[in-house]
C-alpha positions in Angstrom: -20.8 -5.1 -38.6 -19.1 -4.0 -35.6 -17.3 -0.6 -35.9 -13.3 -0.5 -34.4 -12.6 2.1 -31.8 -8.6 2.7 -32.6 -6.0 4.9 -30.9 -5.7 8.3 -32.5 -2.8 9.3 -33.4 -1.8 12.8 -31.7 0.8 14.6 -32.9 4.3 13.1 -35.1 6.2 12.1 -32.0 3.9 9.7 -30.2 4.5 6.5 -29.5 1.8 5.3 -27.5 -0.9 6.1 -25.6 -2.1 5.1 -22.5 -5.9 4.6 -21.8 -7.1 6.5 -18.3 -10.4 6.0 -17.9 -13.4 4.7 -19.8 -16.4 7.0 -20.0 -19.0 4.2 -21.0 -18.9 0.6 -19.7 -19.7 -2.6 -21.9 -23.1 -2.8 -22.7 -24.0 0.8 -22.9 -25.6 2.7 -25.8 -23.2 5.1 -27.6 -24.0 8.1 -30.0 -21.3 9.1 -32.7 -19.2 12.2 -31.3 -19.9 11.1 -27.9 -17.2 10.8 -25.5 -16.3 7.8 -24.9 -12.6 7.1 -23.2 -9.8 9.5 -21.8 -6.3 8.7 -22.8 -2.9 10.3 -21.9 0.8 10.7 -23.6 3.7 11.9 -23.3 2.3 15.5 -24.6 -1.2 15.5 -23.4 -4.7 14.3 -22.1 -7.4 13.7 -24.7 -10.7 12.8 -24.9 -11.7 10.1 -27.6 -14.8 10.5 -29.2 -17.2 7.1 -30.7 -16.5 7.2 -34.0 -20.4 5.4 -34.6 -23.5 5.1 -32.7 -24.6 2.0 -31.4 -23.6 -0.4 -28.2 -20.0 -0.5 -26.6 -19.7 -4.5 -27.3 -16.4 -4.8 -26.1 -13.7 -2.9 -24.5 -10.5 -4.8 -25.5 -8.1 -2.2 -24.2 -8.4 -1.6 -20.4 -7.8 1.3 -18.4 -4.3 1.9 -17.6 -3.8 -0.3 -20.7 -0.8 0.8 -23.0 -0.9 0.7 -27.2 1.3 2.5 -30.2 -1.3 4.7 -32.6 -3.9 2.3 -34.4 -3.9 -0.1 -31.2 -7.6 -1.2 -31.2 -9.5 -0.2 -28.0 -13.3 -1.1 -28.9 -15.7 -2.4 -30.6 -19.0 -0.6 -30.9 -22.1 -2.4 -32.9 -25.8 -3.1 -32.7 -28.0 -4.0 -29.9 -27.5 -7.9 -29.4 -24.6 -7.9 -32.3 -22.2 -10.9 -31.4 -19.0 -9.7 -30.8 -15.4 -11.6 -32.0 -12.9 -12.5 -29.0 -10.0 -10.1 -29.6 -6.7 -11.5 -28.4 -4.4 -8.5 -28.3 -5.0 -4.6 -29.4 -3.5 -4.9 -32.8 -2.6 -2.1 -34.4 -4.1 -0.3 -37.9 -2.6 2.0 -40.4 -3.6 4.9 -38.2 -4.6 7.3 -41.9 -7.6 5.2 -41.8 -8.6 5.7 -38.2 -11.7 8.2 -38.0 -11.4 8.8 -34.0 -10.6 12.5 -32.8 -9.3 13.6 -30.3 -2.7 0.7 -14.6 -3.6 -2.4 -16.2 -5.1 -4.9 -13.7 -2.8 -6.7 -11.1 -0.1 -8.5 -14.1 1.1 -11.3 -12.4 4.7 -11.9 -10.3 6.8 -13.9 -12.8 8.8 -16.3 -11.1 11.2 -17.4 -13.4 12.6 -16.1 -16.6 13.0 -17.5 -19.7 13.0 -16.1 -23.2 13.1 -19.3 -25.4 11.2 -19.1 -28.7 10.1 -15.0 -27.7 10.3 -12.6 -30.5 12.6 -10.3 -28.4 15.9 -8.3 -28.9 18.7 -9.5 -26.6 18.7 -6.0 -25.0 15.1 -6.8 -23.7 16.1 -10.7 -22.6 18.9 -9.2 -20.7 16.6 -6.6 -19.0 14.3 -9.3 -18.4 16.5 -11.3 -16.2 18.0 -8.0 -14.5 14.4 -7.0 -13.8 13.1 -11.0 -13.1 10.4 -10.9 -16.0 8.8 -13.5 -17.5 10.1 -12.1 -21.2 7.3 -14.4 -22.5 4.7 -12.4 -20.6 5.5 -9.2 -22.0 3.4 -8.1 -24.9 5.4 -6.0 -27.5 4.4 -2.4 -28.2 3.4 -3.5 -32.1 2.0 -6.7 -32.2 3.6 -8.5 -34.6 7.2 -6.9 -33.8 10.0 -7.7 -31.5 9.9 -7.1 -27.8 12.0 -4.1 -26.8 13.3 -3.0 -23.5 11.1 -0.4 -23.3 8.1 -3.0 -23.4 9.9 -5.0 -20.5 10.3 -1.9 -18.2 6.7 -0.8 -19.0 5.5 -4.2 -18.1 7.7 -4.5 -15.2 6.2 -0.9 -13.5 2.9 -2.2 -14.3 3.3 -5.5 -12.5 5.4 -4.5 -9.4 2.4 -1.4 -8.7 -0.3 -4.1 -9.3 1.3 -6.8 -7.4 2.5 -4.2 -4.3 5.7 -4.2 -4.7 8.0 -3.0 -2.0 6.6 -1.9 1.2 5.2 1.8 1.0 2.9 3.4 -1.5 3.3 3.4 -5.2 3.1 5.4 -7.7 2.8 4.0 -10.9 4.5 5.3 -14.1 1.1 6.3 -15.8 -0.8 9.0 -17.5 1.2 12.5 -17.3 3.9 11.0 -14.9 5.0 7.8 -17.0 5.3 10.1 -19.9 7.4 12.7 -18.2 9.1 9.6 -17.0 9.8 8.3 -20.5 10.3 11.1 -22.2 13.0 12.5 -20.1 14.8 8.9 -20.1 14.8 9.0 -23.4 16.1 12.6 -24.5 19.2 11.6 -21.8 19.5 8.8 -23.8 19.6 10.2 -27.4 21.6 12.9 -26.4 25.1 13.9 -25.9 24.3 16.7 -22.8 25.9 19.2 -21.4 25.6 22.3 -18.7 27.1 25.9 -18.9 26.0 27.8 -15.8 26.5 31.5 -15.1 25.7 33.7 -12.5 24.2 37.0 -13.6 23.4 40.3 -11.6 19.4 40.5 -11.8 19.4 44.4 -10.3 18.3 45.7 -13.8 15.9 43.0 -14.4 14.2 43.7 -10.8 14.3 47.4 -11.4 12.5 46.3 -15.0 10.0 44.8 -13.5 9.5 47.0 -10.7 9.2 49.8 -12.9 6.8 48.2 -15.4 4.5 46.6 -12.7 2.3 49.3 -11.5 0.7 49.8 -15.2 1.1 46.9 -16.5 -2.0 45.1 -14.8 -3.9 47.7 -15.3 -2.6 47.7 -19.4 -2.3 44.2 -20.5 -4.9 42.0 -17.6 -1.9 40.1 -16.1 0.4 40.0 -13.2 4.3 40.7 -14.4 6.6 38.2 -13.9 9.8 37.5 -14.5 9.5 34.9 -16.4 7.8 37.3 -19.2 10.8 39.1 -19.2 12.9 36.0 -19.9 11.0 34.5 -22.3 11.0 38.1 -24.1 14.9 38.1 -23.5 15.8 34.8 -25.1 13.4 35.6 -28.0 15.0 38.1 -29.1 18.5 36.8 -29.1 17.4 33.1 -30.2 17.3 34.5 -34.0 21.5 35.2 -33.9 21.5 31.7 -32.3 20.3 29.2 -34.8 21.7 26.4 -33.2 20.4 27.4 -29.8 17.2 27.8 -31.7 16.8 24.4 -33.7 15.6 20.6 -33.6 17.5 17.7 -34.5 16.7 14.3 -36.0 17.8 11.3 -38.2 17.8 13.9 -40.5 19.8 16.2 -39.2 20.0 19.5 -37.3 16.7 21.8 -38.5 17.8 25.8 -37.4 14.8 27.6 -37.3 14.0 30.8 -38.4 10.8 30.6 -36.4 10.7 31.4 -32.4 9.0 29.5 -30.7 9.8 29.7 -26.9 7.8 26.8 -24.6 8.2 27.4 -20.8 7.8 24.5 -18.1 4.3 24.6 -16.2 4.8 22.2 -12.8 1.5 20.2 -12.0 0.9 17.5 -9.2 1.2 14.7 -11.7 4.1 16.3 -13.8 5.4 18.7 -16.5 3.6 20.1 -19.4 5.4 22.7 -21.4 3.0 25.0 -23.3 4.3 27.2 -26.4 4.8 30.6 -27.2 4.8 31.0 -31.1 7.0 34.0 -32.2 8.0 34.9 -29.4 9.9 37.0 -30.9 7.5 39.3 -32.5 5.8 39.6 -29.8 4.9 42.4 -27.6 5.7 41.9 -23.4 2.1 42.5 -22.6 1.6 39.8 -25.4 3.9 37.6 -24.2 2.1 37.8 -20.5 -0.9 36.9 -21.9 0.2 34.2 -23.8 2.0 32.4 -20.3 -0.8 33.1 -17.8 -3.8 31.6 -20.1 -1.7 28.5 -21.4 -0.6 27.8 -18.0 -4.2 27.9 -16.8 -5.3 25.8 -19.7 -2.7 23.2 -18.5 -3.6 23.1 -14.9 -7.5 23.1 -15.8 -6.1 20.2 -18.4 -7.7 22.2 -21.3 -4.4 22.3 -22.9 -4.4 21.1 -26.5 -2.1 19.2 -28.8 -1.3 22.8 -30.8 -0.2 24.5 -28.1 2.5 22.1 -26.6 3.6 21.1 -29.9 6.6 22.9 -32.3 8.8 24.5 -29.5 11.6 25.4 -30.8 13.4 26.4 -27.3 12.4 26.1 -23.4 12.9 27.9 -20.7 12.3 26.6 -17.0 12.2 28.3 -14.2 12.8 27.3 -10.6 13.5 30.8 -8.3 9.9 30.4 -7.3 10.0 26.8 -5.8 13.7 28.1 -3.9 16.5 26.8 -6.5 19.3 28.3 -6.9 20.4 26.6 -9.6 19.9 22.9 -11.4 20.7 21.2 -14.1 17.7 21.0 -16.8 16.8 18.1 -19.5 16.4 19.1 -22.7 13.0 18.9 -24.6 13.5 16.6 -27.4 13.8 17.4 -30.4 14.8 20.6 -29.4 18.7 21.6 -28.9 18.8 23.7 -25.8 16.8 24.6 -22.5 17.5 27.1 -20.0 17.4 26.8 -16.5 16.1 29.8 -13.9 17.2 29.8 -10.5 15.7 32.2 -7.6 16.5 35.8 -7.7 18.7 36.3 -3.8 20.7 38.9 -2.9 24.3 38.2 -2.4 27.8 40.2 -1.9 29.2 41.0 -5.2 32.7 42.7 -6.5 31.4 46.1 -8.2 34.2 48.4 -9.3 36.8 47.0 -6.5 34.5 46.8 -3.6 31.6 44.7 -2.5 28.6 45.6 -2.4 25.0 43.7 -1.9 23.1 43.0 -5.0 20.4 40.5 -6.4 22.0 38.0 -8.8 20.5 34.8 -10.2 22.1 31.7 -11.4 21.2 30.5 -15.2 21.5 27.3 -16.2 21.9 26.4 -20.2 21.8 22.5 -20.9 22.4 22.0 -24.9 22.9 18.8 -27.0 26.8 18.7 -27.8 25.5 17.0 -31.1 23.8 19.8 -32.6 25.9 22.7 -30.4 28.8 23.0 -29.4 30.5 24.7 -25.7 31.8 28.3 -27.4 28.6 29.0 -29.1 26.4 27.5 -26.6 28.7 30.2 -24.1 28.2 32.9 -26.1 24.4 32.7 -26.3 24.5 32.9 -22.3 27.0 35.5 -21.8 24.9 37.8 -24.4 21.4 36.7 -22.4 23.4 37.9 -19.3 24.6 41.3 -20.5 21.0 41.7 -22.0 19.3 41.1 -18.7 22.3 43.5 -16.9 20.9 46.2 -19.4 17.7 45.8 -18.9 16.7 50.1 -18.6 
């Protein structure tokens, strides 16, 4: 009896995964624990293991092909075992699924219909606006309505496999598609707004001036000032609660926990490692913590663990040249901060001007869970604790 290869389910919040590459082709012998396929989400890249040893009968799922949790992706069985024709990767009650942890050219659709099509009207609409085929577009859960989101999935996939405009194209897979999704969707959910507020950095240059010489030599890291940040906003995030919490159907969740993540920029998109009790934590600590989850994320070594439970994020941008931006927040979290470059520039001080290295913060906050005073407050107090830095 053939033996399902299903997709894992990897951590509360995903929604699908999307298969990269397959490590075995049909036809080949497997052994259980082996590797067998690479798949991405909107958190991170895993490896699937076979869940039995035997023969990969049939791959049902293709790479670059898309499925919710449970979605079936194989079939593995005996040598010369007869395999069923699959029609679609139906999904399973993923409790029961033992695995650990773009599609081919679709065609053009030339005309739109929707007749008959288990779809929302939101997804027949985008249909037309997009010139899909809604009849073409398989849902997410087999058995459920079509969605938009299935129609815009199925709409990147066919314009990069059918060439699309003139130029190259890159397709909304793997890390990109779910930065891509996951930042559509947290403007979507949320009601967002930006405080900004420029902040004299001379104390926090003189900080890490001062600290620098023995601090390779003590804790095995460069300083930056991103450790100095992070360690800042830690330690105010605990008189914040609503700076420092998650929201849902439920409602808004203030943490008592500190849990800082801090954007790591990669070729194919953003990964946001996280730094648990941050608060608690030494600087050296802290520096340690950034330079060997960053590494894991750009060796792609990061795992599910350590991206998962932020409860706050800081981004910073000084070293790429920004001044300053506006940031997304990371659902379900309430807040992000943005980090612009450290520049000098004149500044009043005491009635005259004088020359002096300021930096522009950005603080992007969900008006549902926060509102503007509070969400001020939290920055003017960062500021006046990065001014007295000694």
């Amino acid at each position: 009896m053939a033996t399902e290869v299903r997709m894992p389910k990897l951590g509360m919040s995903m929604k699908k995964g999307i298969v990269t590459r397959w490590l075995k082709n049909e036809g080949d012998p497997v052994g259980e624990g082996e590797d067998l396929l690479e798949i991405a989400t909107d958190k991170v890249n895993a490896v699937v293991q076979a869940p039995a040893s035997g023969v990969l009968g049939k791959i049902v799922m293709a790479t670059k092909g898309f499925g919710p949790p449970g979605a079936l992706l194989a079939l593995i069985g005996e040598p010369g075992e007869q395999f069923p024709e699959v029609a679609e990767a139906e999904p399973a009650a993923v409790a029961a699924t033992p695995q650990p942890a773009t599609v081919g050219a679709l065609p053009r659709a030339a005309t739109v219909s929707g007749n008959g099509v288990a779809a929302s009207p939101a997804a027949k609409r985008r249909a037309r606006e997009l010139g899909v085929d809604i009849a073409a577009v398989p849902p997410a859960v087999a058995g459920k309505r079509i969605t938009t989101d299935d129609v815009e999935a199925y709409a990147a996939l066919r314009e990069a496999g059918a060439g699309g405009p003139p130029g190259r194209v890159v397709p909304f897979e793997g890390v990109r598609g779910a930065v891509a999704e996951h930042m559509t969707s947290s403007l979507q959910q949320m009601a967002q707004v930006t405080i900004t507020r420029e902040v004299d950095a001379s104390a926090l240059v003189a900080r890490r001036a001062a600290l620098a010489a023995g601090f390779e030599a003590a804790a095995g890291v460069l300083l930056s000032y991103t450790d100095l940040l992070i360690q800042a906003v830690a330690g105010l995030l605990p008189k914040h609660p609503r700076v420092n919490s998650t929201a849902d159907d439920a409602g808004i969740h203030e943490h008592e926990e500190v849990h800082v993540g801090f954007a790591v920029a990669l070729d194919e998109g953003l990964i946001v490692p996280v730094i648990r009790d941050a608060d608690k934590a030494s600087l050296g600590v802290v520096a340690q913590a950034r330079v060997e989850l960053a590494g894991k994320c750009r060796d792609g070594l990061i795992g599910l663990d350590e991206i998962e439970g932020g409860t706050f994020t800081i981004t910073n941008l000084g070293s790429f040249g920004a001044d300053a931006f506006t940031p997304i927040v990371n659902p379900p979290q309430s807040a992000i901060l943005g980090v612009g470059r450290i520049v000098e520039r004149p500044a009043a001080v005491d009635g005259r001007v004088e020359v002096r290295p300021t930096m522009w913060l950005s603080l992007t906050f969900d008006h549902r869970s926060l509102d503007g005073a509070p969400a001020a407050k939290f920055l003017a107090e960062l500021a006046d604790a990065l001014e007295g830095l000694g």
